[in-house]
C-alpha positions in Angstrom: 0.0 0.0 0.0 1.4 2.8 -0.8 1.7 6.4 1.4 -1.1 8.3 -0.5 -3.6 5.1 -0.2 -3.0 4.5 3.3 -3.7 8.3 3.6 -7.2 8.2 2.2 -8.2 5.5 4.8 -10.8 6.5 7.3 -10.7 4.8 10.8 -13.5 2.0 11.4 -16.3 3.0 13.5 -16.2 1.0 16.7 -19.9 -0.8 16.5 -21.5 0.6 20.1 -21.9 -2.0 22.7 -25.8 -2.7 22.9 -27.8 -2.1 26.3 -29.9 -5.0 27.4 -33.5 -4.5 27.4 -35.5 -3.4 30.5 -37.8 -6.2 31.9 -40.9 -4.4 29.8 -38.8 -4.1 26.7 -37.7 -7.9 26.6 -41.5 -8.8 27.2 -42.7 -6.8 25.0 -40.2 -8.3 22.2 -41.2 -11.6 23.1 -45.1 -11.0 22.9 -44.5 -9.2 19.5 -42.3 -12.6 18.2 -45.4 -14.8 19.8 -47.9 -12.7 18.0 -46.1 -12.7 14.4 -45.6 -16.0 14.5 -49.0 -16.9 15.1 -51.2 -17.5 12.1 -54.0 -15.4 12.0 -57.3 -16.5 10.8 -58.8 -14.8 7.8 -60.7 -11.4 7.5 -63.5 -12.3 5.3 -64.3 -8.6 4.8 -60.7 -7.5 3.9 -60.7 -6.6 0.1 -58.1 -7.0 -2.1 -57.5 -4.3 -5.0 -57.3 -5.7 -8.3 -53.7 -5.7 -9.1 -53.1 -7.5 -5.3 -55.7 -10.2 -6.0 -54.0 -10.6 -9.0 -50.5 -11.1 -7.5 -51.9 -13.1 -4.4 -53.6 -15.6 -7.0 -49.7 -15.7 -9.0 -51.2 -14.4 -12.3 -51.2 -11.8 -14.4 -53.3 -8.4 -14.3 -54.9 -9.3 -17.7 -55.3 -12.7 -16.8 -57.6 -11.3 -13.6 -59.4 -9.0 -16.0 -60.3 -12.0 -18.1 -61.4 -13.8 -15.3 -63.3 -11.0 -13.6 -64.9 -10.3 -17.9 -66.0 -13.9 -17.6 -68.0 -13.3 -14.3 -66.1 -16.2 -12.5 -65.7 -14.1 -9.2 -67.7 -12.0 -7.2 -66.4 -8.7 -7.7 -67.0 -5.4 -5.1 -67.2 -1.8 -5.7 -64.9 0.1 -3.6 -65.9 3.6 -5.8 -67.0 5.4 -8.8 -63.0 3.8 -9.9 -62.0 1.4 -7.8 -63.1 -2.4 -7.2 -62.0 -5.2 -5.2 -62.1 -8.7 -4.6 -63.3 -9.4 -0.9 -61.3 -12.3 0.8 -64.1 -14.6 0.9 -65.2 -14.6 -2.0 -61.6 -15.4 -3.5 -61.0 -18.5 -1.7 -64.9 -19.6 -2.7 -63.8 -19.2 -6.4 -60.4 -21.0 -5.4 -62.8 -23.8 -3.8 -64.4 -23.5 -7.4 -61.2 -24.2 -9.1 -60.3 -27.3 -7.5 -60.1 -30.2 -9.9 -59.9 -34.1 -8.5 -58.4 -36.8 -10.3 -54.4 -37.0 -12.2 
């Protein structure tokens, strides 16, 4: 290394030593781990936005359009603009979907 390299160095930054959590903190922490781990059972009023059902379902945007054209799924009016799928009425037309056999 040479003298002008070494002199554009900057000194490491000492990482700071961490204080342990108060009794609260530390039970908080674990009650917030408990909680998000912990599957939560469906909303069946939650709506889903087009373009989210879309990716929630793994398909395109046009492919949602052509299956919402088709009348397949039960579809909500948010606004004048805006529509949704409700949550409920996605996994009934995912219970419609299922196919038995190879």
């Amino acid at each position: 290394m040479t003298l002008h390299e070494e002199a554009g160095r900057r000194p490491r930054k000492r990482a700071k030593a961490k204080q342990p959590l108060s009794f609260k903190e530390a039970a908080r922490a674990r009650r917030e781990a408990a909680e998000a781990m912990s599957p939560r059972p469906p909303n069946p009023r939650k709506v889903y936005l087009i373009p989210q059902w879309c990716e929630l379902n793994g398909f395109s945007l046009a492919t949602g359009r052509r299956i919402i054209a088709r009348g397949e799924i039960k579809v909500t009016q948010l606004s004048e603009r805006r529509r949704g799928i409700r949550e409920d009425h996605n996994a009934e037309w995912q219970d419609s979907r299922i196919r038995v056999g190879k």
